[in-house]
N, CA and C atoms of all chains as a GROMACS GRO file, in nm:
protein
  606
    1UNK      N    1  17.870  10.097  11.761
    1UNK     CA    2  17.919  10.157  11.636
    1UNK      C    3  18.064  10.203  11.654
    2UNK      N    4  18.145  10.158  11.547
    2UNK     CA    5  18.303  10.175  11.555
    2UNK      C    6  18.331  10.321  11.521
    3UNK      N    7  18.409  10.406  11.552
    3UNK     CA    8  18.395  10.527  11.488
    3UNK      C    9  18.585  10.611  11.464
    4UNK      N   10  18.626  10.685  11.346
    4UNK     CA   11  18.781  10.685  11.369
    4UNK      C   12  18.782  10.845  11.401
    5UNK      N   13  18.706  10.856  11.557
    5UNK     CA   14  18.709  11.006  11.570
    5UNK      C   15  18.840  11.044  11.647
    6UNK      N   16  18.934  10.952  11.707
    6UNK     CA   17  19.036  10.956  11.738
    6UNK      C   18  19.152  10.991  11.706
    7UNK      N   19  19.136  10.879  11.568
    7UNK     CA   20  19.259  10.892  11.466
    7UNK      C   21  19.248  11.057  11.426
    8UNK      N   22  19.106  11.083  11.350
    8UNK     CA   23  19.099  11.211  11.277
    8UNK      C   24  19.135  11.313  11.375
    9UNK      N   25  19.130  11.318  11.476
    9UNK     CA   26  19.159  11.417  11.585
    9UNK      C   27  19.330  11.405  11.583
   10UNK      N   28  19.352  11.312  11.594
   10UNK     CA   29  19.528  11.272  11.672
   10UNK      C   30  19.559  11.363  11.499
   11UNK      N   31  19.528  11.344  11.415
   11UNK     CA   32  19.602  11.368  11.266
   11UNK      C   33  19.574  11.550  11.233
   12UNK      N   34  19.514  11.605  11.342
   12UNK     CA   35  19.495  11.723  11.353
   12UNK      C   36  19.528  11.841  11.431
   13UNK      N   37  19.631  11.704  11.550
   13UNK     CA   38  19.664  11.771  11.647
   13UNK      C   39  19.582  11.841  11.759
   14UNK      N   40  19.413  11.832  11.728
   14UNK     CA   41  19.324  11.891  11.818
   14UNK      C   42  19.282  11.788  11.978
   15UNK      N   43  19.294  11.885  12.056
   15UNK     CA   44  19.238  11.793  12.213
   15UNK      C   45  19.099  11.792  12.176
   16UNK      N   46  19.042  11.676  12.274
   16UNK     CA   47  18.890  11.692  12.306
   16UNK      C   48  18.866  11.819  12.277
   17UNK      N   49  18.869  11.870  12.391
   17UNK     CA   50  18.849  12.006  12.371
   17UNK      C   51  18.838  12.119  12.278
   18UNK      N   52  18.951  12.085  12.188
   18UNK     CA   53  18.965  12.145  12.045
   18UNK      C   54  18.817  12.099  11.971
   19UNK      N   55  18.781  11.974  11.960
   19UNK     CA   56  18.677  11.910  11.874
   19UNK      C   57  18.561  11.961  11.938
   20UNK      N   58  18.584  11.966  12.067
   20UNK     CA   59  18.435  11.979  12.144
   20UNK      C   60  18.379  12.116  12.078
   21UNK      N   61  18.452  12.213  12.120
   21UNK     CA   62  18.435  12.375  12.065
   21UNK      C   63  18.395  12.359  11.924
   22UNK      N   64  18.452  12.317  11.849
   22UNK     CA   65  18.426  12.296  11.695
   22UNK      C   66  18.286  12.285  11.691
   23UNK      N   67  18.228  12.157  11.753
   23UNK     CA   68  18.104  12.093  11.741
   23UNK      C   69  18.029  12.144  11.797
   24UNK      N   70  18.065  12.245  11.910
   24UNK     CA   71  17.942  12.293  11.977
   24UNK      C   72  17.898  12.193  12.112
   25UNK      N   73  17.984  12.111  12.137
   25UNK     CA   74  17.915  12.003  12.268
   25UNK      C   75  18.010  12.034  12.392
   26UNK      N   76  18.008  11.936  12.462
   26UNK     CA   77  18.120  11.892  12.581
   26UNK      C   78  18.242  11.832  12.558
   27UNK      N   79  18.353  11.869  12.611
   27UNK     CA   80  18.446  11.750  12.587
   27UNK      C   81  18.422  11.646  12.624
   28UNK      N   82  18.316  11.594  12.739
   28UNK     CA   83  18.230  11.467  12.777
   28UNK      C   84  18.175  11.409  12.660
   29UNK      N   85  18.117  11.503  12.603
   29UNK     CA   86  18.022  11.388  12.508
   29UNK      C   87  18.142  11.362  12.387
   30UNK      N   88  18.258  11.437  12.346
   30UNK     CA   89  18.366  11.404  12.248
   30UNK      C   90  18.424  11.241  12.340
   31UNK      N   91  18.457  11.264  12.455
   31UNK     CA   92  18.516  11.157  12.493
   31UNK      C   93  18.410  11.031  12.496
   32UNK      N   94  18.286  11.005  12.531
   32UNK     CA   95  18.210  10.951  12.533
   32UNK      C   96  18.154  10.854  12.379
   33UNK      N   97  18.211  10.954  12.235
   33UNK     CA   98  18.145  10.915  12.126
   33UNK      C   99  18.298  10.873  12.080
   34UNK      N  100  18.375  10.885  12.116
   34UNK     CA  101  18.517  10.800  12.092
   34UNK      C  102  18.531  10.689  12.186
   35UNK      N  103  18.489  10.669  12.282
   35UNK     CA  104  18.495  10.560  12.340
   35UNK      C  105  18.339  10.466  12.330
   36UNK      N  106  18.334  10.513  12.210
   36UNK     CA  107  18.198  10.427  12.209
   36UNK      C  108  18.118  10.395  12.291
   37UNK      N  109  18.140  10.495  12.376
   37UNK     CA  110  17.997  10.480  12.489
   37UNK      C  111  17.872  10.522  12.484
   38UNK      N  112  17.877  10.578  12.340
   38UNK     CA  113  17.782  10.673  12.324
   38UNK      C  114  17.742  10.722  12.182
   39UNK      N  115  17.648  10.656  12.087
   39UNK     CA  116  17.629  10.678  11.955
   39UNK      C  117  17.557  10.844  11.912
   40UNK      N  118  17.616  10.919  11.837
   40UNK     CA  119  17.584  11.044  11.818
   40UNK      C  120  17.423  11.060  11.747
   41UNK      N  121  17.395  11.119  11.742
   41UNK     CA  122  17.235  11.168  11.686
   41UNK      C  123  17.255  11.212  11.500
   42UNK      N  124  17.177  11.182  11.440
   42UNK     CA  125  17.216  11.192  11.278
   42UNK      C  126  17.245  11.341  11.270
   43UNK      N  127  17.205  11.444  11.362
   43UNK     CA  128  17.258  11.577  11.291
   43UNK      C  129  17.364  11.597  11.329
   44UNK      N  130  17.435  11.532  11.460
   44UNK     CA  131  17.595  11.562  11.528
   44UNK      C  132  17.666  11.484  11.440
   45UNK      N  133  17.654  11.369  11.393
   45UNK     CA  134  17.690  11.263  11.295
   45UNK      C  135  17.740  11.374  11.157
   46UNK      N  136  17.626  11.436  11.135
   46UNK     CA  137  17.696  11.529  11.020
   46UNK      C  138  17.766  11.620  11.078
   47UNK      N  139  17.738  11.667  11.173
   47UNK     CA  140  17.851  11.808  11.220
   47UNK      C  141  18.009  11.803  11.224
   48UNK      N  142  18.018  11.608  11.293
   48UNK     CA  143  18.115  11.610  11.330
   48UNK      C  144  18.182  11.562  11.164
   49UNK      N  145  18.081  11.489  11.111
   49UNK     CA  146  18.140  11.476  10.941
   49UNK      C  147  18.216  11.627  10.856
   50UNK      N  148  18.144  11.730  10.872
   50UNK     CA  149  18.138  11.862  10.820
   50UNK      C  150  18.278  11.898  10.897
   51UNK      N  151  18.306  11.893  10.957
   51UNK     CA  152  18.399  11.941  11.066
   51UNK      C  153  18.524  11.898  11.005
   52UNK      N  154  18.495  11.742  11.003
   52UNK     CA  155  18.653  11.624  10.967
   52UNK      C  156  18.648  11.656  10.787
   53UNK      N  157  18.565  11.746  10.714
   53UNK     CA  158  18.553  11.761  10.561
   53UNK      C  159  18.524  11.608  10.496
   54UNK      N  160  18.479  11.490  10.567
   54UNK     CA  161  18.442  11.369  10.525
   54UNK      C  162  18.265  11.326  10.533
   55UNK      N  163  18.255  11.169  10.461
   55UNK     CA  164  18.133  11.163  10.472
   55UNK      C  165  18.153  11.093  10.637
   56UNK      N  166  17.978  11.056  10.633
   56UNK     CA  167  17.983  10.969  10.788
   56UNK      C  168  18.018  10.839  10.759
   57UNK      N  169  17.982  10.829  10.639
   57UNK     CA  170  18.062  10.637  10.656
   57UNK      C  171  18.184  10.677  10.686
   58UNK      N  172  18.250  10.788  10.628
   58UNK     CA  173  18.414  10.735  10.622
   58UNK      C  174  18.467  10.751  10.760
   59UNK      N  175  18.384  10.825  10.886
   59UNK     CA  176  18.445  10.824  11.037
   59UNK      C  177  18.335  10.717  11.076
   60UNK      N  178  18.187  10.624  11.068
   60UNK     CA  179  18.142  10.583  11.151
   60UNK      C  180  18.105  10.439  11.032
   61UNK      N  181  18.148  10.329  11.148
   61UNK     CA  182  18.065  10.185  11.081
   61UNK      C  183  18.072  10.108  11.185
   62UNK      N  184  17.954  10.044  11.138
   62UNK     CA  185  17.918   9.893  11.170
   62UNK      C  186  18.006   9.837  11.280
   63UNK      N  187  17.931   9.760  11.393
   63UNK     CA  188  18.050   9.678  11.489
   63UNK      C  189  18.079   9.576  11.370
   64UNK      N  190  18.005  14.406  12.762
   64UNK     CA  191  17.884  14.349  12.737
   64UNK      C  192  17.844  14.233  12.799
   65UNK      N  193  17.745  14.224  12.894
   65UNK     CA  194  17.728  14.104  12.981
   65UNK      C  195  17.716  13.996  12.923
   66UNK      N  196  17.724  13.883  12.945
   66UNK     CA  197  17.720  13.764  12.826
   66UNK      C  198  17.558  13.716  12.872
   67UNK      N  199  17.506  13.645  12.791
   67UNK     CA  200  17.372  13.602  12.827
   67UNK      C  201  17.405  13.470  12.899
   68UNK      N  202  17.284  13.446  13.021
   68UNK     CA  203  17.285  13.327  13.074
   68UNK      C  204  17.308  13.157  13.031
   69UNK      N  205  17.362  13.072  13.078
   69UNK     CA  206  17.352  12.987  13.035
   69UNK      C  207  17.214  12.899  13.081
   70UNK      N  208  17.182  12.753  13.040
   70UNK     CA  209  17.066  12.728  13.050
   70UNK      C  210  17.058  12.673  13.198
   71UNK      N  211  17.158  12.663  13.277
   71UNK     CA  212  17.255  12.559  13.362
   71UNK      C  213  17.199  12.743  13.463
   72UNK      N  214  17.259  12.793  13.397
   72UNK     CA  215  17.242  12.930  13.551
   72UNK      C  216  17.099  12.991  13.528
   73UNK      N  217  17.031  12.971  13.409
   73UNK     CA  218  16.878  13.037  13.473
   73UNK      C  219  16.828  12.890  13.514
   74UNK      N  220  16.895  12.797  13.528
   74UNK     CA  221  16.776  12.677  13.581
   74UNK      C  222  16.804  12.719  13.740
   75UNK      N  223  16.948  12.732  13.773
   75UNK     CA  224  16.957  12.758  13.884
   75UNK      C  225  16.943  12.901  13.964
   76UNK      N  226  16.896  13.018  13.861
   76UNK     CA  227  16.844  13.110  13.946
   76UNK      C  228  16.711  13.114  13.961
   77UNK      N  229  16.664  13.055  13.878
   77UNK     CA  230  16.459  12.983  13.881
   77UNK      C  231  16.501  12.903  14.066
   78UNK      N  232  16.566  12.821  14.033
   78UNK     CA  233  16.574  12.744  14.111
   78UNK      C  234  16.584  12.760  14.279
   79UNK      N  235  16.681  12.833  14.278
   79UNK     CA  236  16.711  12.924  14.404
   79UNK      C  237  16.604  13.057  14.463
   80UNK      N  238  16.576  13.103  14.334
   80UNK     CA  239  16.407  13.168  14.367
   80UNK      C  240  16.301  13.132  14.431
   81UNK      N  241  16.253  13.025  14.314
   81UNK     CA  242  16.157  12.928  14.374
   81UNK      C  243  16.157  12.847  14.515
   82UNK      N  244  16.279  12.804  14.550
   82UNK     CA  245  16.315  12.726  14.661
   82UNK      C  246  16.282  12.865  14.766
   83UNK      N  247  16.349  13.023  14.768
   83UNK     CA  248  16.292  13.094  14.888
   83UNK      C  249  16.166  13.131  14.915
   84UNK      N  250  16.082  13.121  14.820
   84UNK     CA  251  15.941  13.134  14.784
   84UNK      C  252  15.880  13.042  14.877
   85UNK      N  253  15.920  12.867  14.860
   85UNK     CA  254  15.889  12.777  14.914
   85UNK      C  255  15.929  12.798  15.070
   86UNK      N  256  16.019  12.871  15.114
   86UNK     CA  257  16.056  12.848  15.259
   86UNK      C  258  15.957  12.950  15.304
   87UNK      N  259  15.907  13.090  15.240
   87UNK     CA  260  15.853  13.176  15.291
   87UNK      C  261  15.716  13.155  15.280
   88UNK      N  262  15.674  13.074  15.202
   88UNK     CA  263  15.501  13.004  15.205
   88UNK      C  264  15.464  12.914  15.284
   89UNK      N  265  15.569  12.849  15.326
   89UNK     CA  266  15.547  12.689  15.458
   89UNK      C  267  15.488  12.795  15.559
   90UNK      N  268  15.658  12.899  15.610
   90UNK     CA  269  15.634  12.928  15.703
   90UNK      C  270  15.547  13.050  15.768
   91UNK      N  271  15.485  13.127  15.644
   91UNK     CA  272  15.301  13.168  15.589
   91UNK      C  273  15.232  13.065  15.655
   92UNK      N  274  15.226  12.988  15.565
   92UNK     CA  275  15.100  12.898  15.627
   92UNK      C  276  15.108  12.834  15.752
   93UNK      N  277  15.240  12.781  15.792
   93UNK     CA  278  15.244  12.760  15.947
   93UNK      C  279  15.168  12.836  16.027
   94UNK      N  280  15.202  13.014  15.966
   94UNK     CA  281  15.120  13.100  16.105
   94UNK      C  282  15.037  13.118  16.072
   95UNK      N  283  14.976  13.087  15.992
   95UNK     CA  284  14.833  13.125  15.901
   95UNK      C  285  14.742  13.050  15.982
   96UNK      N  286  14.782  12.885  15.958
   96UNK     CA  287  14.671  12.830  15.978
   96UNK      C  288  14.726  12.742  16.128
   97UNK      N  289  14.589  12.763  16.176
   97UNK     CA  290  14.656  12.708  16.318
   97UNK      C  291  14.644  12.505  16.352
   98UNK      N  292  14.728  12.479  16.470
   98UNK     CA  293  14.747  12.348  16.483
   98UNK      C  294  14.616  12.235  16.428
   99UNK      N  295  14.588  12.166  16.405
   99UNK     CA  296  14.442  12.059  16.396
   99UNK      C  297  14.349  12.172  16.359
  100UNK      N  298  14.393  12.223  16.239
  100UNK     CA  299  14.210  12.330  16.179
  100UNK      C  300  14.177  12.219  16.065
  101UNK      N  301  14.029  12.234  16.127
  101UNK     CA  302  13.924  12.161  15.988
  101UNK      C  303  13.986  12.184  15.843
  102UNK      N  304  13.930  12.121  15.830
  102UNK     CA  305  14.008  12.136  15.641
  102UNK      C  306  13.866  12.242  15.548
  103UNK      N  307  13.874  12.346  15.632
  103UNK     CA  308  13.786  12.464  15.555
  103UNK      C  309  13.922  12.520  15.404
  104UNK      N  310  13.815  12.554  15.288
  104UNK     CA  311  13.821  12.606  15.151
  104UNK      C  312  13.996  12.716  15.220
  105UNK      N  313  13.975  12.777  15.332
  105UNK     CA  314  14.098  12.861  15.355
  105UNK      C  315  14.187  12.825  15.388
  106UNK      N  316  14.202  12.705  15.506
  106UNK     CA  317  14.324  12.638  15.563
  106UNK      C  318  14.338  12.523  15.430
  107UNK      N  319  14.272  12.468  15.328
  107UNK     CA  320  14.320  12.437  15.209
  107UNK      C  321  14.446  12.466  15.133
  108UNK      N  322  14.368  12.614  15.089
  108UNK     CA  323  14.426  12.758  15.013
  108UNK      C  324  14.564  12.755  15.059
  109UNK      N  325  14.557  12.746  15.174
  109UNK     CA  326  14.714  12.787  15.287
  109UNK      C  327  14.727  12.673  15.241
  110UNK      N  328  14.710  12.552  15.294
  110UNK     CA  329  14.810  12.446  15.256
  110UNK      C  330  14.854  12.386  15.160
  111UNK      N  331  14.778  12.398  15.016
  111UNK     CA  332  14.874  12.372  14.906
  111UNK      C  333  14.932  12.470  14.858
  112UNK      N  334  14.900  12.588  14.885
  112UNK     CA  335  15.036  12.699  14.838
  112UNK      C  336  15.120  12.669  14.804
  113UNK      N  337  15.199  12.653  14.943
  113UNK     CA  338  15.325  12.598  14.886
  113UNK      C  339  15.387  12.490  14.800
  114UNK      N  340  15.277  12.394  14.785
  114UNK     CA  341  15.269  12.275  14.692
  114UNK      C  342  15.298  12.347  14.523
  115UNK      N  343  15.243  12.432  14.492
  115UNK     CA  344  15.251  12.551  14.355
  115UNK      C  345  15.398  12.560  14.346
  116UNK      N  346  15.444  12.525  14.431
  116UNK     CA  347  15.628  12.566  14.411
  116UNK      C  348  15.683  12.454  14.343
  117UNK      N  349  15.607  12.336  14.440
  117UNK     CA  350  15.670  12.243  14.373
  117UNK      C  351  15.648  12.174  14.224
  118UNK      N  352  15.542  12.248  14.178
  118UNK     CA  353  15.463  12.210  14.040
  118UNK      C  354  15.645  12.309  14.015
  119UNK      N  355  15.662  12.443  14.037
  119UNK     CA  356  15.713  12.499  13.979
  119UNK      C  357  15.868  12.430  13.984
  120UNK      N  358  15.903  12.358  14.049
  120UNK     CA  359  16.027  12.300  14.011
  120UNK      C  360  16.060  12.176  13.950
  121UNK      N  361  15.951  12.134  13.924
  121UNK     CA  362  15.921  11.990  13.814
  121UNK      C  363  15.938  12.043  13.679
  122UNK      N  364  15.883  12.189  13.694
  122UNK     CA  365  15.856  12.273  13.530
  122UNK      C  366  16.007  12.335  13.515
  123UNK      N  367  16.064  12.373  13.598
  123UNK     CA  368  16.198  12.400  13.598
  123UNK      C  369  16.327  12.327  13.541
  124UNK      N  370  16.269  12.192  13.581
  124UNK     CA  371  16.372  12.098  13.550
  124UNK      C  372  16.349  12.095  13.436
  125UNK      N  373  16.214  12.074  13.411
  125UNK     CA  374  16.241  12.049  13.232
  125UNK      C  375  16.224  12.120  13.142
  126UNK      N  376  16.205  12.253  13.180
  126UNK     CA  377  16.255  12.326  13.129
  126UNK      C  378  16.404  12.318  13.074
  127UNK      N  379  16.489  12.327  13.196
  127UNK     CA  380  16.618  12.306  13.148
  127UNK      C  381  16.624  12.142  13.056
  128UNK      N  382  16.581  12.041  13.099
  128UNK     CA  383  16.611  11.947  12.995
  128UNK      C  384  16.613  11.994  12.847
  129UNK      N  385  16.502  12.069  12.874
  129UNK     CA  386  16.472  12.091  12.657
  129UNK      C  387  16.589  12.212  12.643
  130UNK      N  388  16.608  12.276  12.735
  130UNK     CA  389  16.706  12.424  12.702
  130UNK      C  390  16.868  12.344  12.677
  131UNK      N  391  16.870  12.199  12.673
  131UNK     CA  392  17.005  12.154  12.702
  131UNK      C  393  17.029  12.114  12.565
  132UNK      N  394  17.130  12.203  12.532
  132UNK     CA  395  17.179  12.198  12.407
  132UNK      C  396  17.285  12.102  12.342
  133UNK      N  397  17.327  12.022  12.465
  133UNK     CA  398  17.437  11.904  12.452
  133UNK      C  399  17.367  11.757  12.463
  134UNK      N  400  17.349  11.707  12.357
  134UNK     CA  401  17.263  11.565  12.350
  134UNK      C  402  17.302  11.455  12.429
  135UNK      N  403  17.427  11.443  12.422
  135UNK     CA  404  17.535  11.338  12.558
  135UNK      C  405  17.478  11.408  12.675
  136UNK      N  406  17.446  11.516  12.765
  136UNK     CA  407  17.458  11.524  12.848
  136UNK      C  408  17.311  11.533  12.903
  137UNK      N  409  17.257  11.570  12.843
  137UNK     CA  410  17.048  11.560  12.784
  137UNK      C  411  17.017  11.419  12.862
  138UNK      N  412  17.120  11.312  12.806
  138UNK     CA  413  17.061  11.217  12.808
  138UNK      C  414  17.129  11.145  12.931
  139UNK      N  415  17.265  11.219  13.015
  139UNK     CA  416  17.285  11.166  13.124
  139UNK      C  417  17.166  11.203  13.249
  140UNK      N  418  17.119  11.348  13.208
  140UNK     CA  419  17.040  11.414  13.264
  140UNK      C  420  16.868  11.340  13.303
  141UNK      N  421  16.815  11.297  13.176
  141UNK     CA  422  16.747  11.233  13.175
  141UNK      C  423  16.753  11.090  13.256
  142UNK      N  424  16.881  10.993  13.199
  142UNK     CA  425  16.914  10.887  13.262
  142UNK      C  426  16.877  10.908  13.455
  143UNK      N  427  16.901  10.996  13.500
  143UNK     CA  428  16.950  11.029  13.635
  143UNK      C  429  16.784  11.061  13.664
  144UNK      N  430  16.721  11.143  13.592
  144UNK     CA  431  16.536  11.140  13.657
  144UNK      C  432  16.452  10.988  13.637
  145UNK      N  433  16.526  10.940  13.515
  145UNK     CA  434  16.434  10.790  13.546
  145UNK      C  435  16.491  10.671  13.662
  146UNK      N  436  16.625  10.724  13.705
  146UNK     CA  437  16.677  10.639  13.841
  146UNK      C  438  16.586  10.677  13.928
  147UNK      N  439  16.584  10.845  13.915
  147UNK     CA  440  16.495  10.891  14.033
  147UNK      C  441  16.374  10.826  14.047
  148UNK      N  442  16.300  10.836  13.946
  148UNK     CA  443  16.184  10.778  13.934
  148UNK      C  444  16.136  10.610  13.984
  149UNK      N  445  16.253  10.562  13.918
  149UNK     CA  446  16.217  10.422  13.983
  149UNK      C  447  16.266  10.381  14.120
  150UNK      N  448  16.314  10.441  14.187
  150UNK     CA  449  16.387  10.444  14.318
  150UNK      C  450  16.265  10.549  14.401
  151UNK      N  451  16.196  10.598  14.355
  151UNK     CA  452  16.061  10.655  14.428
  151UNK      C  453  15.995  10.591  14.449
  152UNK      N  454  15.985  10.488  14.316
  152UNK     CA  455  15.834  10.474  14.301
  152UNK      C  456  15.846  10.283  14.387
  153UNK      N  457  15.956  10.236  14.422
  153UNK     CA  458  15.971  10.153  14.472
  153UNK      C  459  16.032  10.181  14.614
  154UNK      N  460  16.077  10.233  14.623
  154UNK     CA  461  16.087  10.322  14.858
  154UNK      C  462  15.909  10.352  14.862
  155UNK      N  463  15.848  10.415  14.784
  155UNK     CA  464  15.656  10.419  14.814
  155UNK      C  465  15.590  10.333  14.824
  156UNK      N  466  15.655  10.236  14.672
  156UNK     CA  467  15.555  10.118  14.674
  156UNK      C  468  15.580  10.029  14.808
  157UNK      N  469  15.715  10.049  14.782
  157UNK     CA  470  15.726   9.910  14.895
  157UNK      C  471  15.712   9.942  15.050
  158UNK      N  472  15.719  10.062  15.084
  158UNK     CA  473  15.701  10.125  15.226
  158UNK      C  474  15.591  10.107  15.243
  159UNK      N  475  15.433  10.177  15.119
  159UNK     CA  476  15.326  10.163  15.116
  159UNK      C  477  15.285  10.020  15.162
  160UNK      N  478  15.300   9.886  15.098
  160UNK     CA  479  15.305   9.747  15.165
  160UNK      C  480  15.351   9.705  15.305
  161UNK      N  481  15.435   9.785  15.317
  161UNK     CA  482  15.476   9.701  15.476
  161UNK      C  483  15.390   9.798  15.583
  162UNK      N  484  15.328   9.938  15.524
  162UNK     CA  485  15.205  10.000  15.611
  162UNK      C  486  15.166   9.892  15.631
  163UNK      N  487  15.086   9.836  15.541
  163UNK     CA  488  14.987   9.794  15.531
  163UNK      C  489  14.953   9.673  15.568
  164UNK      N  490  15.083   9.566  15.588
  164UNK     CA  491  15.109   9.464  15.686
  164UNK      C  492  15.183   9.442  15.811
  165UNK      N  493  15.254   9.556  15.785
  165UNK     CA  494  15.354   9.555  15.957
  165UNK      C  495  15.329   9.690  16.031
  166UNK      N  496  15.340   9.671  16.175
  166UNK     CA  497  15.307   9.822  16.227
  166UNK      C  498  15.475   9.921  16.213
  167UNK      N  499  15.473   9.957  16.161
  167UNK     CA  500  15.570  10.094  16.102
  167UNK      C  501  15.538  10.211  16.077
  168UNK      N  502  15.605  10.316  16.081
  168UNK     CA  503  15.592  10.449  16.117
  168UNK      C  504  15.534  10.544  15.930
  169UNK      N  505  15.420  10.538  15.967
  169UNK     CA  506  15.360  10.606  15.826
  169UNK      C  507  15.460  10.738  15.753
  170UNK      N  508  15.452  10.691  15.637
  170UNK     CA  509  15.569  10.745  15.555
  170UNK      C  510  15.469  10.891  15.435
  171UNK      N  511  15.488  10.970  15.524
  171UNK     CA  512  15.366  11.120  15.449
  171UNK      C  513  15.452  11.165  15.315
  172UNK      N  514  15.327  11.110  15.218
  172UNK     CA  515  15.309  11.183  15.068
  172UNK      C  516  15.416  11.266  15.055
  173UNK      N  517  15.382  11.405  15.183
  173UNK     CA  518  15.524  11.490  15.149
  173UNK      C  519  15.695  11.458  15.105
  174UNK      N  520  15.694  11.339  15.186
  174UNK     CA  521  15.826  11.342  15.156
  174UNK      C  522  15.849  11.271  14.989
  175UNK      N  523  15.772  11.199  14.894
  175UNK     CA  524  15.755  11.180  14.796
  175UNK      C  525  15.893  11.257  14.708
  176UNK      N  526  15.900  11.428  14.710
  176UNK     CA  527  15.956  11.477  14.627
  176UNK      C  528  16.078  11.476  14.676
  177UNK      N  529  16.111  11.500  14.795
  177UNK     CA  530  16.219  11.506  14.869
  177UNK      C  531  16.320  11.380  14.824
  178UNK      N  532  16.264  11.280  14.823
  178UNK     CA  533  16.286  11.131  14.781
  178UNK      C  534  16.317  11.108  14.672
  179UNK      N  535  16.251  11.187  14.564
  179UNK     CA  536  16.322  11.160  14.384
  179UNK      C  537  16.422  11.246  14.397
  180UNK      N  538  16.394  11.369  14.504
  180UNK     CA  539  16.549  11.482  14.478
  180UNK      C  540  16.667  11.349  14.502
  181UNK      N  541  16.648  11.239  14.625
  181UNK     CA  542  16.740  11.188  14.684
  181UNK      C  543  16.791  11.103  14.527
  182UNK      N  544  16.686  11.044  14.450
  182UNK     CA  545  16.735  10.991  14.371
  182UNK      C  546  16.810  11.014  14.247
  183UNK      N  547  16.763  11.192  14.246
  183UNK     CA  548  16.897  11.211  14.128
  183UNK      C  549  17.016  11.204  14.155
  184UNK      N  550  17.054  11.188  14.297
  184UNK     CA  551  17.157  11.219  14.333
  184UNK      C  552  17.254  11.054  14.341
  185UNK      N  553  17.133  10.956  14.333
  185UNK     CA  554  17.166  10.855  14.336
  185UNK      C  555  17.205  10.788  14.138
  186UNK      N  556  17.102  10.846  14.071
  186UNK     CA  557  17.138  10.870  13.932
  186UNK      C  558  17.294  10.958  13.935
  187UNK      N  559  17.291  11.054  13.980
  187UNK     CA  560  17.439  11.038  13.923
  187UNK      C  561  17.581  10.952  13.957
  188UNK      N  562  17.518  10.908  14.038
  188UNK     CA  563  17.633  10.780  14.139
  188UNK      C  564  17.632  10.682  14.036
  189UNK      N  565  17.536  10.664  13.945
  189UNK     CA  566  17.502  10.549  13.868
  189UNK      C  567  17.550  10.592  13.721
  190UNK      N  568  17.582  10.742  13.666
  190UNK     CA  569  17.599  10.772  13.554
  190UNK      C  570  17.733  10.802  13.544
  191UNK      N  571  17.816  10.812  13.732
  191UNK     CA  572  17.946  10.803  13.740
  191UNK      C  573  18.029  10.673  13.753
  192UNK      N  574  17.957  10.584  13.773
  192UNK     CA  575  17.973  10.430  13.754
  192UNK      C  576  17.954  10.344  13.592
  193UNK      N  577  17.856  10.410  13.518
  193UNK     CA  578  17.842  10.362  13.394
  193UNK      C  579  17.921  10.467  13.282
  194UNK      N  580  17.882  10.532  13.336
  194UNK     CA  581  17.968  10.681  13.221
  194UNK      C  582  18.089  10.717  13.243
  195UNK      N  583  18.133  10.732  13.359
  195UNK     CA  584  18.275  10.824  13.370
  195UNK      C  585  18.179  10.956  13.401
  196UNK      N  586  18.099  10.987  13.420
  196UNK     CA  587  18.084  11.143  13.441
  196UNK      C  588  17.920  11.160  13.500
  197UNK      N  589  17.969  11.231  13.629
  197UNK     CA  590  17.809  11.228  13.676
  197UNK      C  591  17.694  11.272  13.610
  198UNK      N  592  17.735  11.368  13.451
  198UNK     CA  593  17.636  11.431  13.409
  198UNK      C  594  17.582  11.525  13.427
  199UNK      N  595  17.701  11.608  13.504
  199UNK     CA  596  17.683  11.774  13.556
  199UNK      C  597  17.725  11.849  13.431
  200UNK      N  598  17.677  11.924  13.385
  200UNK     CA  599  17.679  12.042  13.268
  200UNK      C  600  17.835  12.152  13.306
  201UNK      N  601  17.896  12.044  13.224
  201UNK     CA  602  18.057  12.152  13.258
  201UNK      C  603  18.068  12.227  13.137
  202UNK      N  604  17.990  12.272  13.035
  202UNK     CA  605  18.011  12.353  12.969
  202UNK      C  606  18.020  12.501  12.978
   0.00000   0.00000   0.00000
């Protein structure tokens, strides 16, 4: 799954780290779900949606 | 105001508990029960004692699995007990077979747990090779 958690981060000026705290996780698992190593769970899917003020399609689609 | 524990430091003060418990029950039952005793209801008693520890650090672990509040790392965590698991259950199986056809030095049950400990350790060699990150709880 493709995801633009990068872009939305870079356009916010926040580190991993910044996002991680937000969400409540690791900066591991932030780096991990941007490098697509790692597909999020439907309630982090919304957190991190809630977070970016978008839906989940508009940060996560389809390879 | 003290901050409350994380799930990462009561696994590891369970952990470190339990483990002196275990050193002070072996070496109980060492003096307890003496060299070649019959397997009477008491030299039993004495000898799985300390076995109760190890129920208690199976319950420990997963304990902390469910207390792990980071789903990425849940699941490196996990990843790393089913390496363990199959890296046990194949050093047994397959040691168990070559008992049983070649003369080699019998491989005691006990070391069983000792052996999955070896394999988480080998899970994270494997979650630092596939992941980038051994899957230690740096939060």
């Amino acid at each position: 799954m493709k995801n633009r958690l990068k872009v939305l981060r870079a356009e916010r000026d926040w580190s991993q780290q910044d996002l991680a705290e937000r969400l409540g996780v690791s900066r591991q698992s932030v780096n991990a779900i941007e490098t697509e190593k790692y597909d999020p769970s439907l309630p982090l899917a919304f957190k991190i949606a809630e977070v970016f003020d978008q839906t989940i399609e508009d940060i996560f689609s389809k390879d | 105001m003290v901050a409350a524990p994380t799930a990462k430091q009561r696994y590891l003060r369970v952990h470190i508990g339990l483990s002196v418990l275990y050193v002070a029950l072996v070496a109980l039952a060492s003096y307890v029960v003496p060299d070649d005793a019959a397997p009477t209801p008491g030299v039993v008693f004495w000898s799985i004692l300390p076995g109760l520890i190890v129920i208690g650090w199976i319950w420990n672990m997963g304990r902390y699995l469910f207390a792990m509040e980071d789903e990425y790392l849940r699941m490196l965590e996990t990843r790393k007990a089913l390496v363990a698991t199959a890296l046990t259950l194949a050093v047994s199986g397959g040691w168990g077979l070559l008992e049983l056809f070649a003369t080699v030095p019998r491989l005691p049950v006990f070391f069983v747990f000792p052996i999955w400990c070896l394999g988480l350790a080998v899970g994270s060699l494997v979650n630092l090779a596939t992941a980038g990150t051994s899957g230690q709880d740096c939060a």
